[in-house]
C-alpha positions in Angstrom: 16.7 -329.9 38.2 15.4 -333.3 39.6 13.6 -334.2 43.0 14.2 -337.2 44.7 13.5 -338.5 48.0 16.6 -340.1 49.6 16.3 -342.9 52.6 18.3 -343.2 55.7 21.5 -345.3 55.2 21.1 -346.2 51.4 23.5 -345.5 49.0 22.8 -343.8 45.9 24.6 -343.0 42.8 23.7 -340.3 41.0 24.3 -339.5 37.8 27.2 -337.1 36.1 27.4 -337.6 32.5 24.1 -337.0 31.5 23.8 -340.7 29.6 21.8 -342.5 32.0 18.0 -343.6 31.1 17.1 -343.0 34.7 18.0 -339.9 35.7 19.4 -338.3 37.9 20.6 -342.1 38.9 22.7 -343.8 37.3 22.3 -346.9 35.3 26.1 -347.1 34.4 25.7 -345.9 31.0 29.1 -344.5 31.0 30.9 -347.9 31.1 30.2 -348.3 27.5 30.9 -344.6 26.4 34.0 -344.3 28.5 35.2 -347.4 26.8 34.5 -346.4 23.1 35.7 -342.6 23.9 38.6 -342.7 26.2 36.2 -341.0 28.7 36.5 -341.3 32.3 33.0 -340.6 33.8 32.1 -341.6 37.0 28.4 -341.4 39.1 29.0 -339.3 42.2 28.2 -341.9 45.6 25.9 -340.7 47.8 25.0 -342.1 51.1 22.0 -340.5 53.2 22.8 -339.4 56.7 18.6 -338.9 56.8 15.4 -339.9 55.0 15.1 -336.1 53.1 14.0 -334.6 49.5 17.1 -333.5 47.7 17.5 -331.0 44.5 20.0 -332.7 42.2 20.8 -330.9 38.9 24.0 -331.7 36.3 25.1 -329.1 33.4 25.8 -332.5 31.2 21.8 -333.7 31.6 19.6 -332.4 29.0 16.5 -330.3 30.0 
């Protein structure tokens, strides 16, 4: 599980595949995999109603 702070009225996309190099965001690492394995993963868009810590956790990101 990651901590993050989140800030009023940003958007944010956080990672779902578990590829990215800056997790839990995502740096769009999937594009490429996707591409070479007929994949379709997306980040999940995020966009923060307050300035707040969050918990963010994925099955696919390793420990």
């Amino acid at each position: 599980m990651k901590k993050i702070k989140i800030h009023k009225g940003r958007k944010y996309s956080i990672c779902s595949c578990g590829l990215s190099n800056i997790l839990p965001l995502c740096d769009n690492a999937h594009r490429k995999y996707n591409e070479d394995n007929k994949t379709n993963y997306k980040s999940v868009k995020i966009i923060a109603e307050d300035t707040v810590m969050i918990d963010v956790n994925s099955s696919k990101w390793k420990a």
